[in-house]
Structures are given as C-alpha cells and as structure tokens.
C-alpha positions in Angstrom: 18.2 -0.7 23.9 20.4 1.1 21.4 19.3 2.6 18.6 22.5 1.4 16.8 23.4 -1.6 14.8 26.8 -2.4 14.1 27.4 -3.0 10.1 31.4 -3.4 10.2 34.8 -2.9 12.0 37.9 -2.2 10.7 41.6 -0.8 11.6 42.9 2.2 10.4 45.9 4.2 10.9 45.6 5.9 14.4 46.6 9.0 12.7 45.3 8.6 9.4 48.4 8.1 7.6 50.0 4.8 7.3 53.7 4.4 8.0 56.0 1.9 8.9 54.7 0.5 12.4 52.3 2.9 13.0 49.6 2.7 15.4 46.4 1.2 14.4 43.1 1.9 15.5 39.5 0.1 15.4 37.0 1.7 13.7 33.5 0.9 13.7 30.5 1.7 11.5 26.9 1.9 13.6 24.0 1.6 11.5 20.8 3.5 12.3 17.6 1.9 10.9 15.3 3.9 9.7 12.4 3.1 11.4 14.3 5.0 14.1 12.8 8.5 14.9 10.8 8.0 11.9 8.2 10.6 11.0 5.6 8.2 9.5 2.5 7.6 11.7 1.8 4.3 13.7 5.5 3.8 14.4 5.5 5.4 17.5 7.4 8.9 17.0 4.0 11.1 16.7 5.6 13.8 19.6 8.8 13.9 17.3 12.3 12.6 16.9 14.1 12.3 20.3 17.6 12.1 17.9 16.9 14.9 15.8 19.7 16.8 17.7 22.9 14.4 16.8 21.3 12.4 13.6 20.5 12.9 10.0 17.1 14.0 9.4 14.9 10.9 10.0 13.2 9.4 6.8 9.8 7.4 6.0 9.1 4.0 6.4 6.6 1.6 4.8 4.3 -0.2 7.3 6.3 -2.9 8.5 8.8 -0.5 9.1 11.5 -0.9 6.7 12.9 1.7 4.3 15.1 2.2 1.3 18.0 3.1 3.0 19.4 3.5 6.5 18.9 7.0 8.5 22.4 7.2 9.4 25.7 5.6 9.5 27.9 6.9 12.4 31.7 6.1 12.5 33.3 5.5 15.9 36.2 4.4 17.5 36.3 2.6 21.1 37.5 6.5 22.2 34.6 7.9 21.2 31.8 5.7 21.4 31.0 7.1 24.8 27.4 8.7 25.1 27.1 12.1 25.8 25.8 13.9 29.4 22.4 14.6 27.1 22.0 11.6 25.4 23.4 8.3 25.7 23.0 7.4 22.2 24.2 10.3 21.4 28.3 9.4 20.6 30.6 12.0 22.1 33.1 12.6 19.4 31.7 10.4 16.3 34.3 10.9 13.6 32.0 10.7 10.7 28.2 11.0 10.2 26.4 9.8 7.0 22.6 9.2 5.1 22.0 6.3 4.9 21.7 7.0 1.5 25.1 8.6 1.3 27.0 5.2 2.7 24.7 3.3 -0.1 26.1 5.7 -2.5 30.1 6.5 -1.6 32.9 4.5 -2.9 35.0 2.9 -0.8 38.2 4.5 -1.8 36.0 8.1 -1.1 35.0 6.8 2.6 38.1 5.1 3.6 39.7 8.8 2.9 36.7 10.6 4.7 38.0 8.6 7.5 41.2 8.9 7.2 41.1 12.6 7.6 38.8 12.5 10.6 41.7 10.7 12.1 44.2 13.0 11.2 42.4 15.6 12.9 44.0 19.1 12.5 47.9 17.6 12.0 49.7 17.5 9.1 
C-alpha cells in the first residue's frame, strides 16, 4: 500500500524553460496524509516514524485521524518516481518536497517557479 495519494498532474517544460517546441514533461504532486507516521497515540506509530528519513517531520492527528493539513507534498516526474534500494516509498530523485502546510500556503505562480527550477537543474 502506498503511503502516497496523488492530488494533481501536470506538464511542464522538460527543462524548465519554455521555448518554441520544447519538450514537455509530466509532473505529478503525491500527497502524504497526515495520519501517516503520525506521532499521536492509538494510530499505530508508537515505535516511531518509518519515513522520518525522506519526509517532513510528521504532525498530530485528531482521533479519527484527520489533520489540518497534509504531512507532505512530494513532486515527481515518471523519471523519478522510482523507490529507492532503502525504502520503496521513498522516491529516488523527488524534485520538490513540501509541508503540507507550505503547499496550503504557496501561490501558484511561487510553486510553478519552484518547479521550474528543479527542472532546470544546474543549466542555464
């Protein structure tokens, strides 16, 4: 089972920068409840957080288990949504990693450029 739920996909520029036909890329936003890895008692984490290598620190939940906002929001493309050797919900490469309460918070504008620049890597 994974831990992840998807929220969106979109496509970007492969390379972050959008030019006359350039190569476009899917990206996809995985949402991480927050029930997951959660520290509150009764919901099953009480030896700790298997995820607190490769997530966000994991955040309370009421008794049915729901929360305010989401532990994480990972952003992937098909390339790197492979798990890793350690974990296989771990992604690989993710290009971005957020709060949940920083994706509530962020402007579009703000994350589509976040992305943008994990695309572009180290290039120009």
């Amino acid at each position: 089972m994974s831990i992840y739920a998807t929220l969106w996909s979109l496509k970007f520029p492969r390379y972050g920068d959008d030019f006359f036909d350039c190569e476009w890329i899917r990206v996809t936003a995985q949402g991480v409840p927050g029930h997951i890895g959660t520290p509150t008692p009764g919901h099953g984490y009480e030896d700790g957080d298997p995820y607190a290598d490769f997530l966000p620190p994991p955040v309370a939940v009421d008794a049915d288990g729901d929360s305010e906002f989401m532990r994480a929001v990972v952003f992937v493309t098909e390339e790197t949504k492979k798990g890793t050797s350690r974990a296989g919900q771990e992604y690989q490469e993710p290009l971005l990693v957020l709060t949940g309460r920083e994706y509530a918070a962020i402007k579009f504008d703000e994350l589509h450029t976040r992305i943008c620049d994990a695309l572009r890597g180290h290039g120009p």
